[in-house]
C-alpha positions in Angstrom: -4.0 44.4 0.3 -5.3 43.4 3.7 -8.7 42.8 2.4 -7.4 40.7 -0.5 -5.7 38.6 2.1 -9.1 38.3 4.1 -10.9 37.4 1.4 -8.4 34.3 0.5 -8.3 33.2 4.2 -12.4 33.1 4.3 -12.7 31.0 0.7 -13.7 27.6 0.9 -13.6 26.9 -2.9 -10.2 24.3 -2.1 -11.3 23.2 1.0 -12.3 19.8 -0.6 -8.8 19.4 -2.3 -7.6 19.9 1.3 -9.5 17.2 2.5 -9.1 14.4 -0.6 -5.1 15.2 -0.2 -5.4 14.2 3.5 -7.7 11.3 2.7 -5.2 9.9 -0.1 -1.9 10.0 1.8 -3.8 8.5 4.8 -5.1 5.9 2.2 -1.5 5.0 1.0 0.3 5.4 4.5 -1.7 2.8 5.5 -0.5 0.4 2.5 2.6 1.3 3.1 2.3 -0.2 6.8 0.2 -3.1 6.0 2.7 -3.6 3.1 5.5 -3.8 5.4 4.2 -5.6 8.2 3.0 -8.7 5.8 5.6 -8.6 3.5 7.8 -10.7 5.6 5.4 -13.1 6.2 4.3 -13.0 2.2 8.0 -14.1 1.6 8.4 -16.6 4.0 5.2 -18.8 3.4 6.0 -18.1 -1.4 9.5 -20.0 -0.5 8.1 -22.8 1.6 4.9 -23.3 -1.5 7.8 -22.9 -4.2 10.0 -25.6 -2.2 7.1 -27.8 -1.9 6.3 -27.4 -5.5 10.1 -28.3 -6.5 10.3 -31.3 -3.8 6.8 -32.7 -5.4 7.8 -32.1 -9.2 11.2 -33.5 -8.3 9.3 -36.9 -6.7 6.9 -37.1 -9.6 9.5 -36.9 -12.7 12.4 -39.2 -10.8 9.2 -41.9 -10.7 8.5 -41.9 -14.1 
């Protein structure tokens, strides 16, 4: 039994899985932060285009 267990602790054959795990939740924790510190900003400056987009539709139809 102990050499069983020796065995498993000196394979390597996962040690890639391992390291694309770590690599893909660094990947999307960093999304996840980017995502949250522009989203506010995102929001802000699509309300302030759509309002200017509604103001300049609004001037060009009451003109006709």
């Amino acid at each position: 039994m102990l050499n069983h267990f020796k065995s498993f602790a000196n394979d390597e054959s996962g040690a890639v899985t391992v390291d694309w795990v770590v690599l893909t939740a660094a990947i999307v924790g960093l999304g996840l932060v980017v995502m949250t510190t522009v989203g506010g900003a995102i929001k802000t400056q699509a309300t302030a285009i759509g309002a200017a987009v509604t103001a300049d539709v609004g001037t060009g139809l009451s003109s006709n």
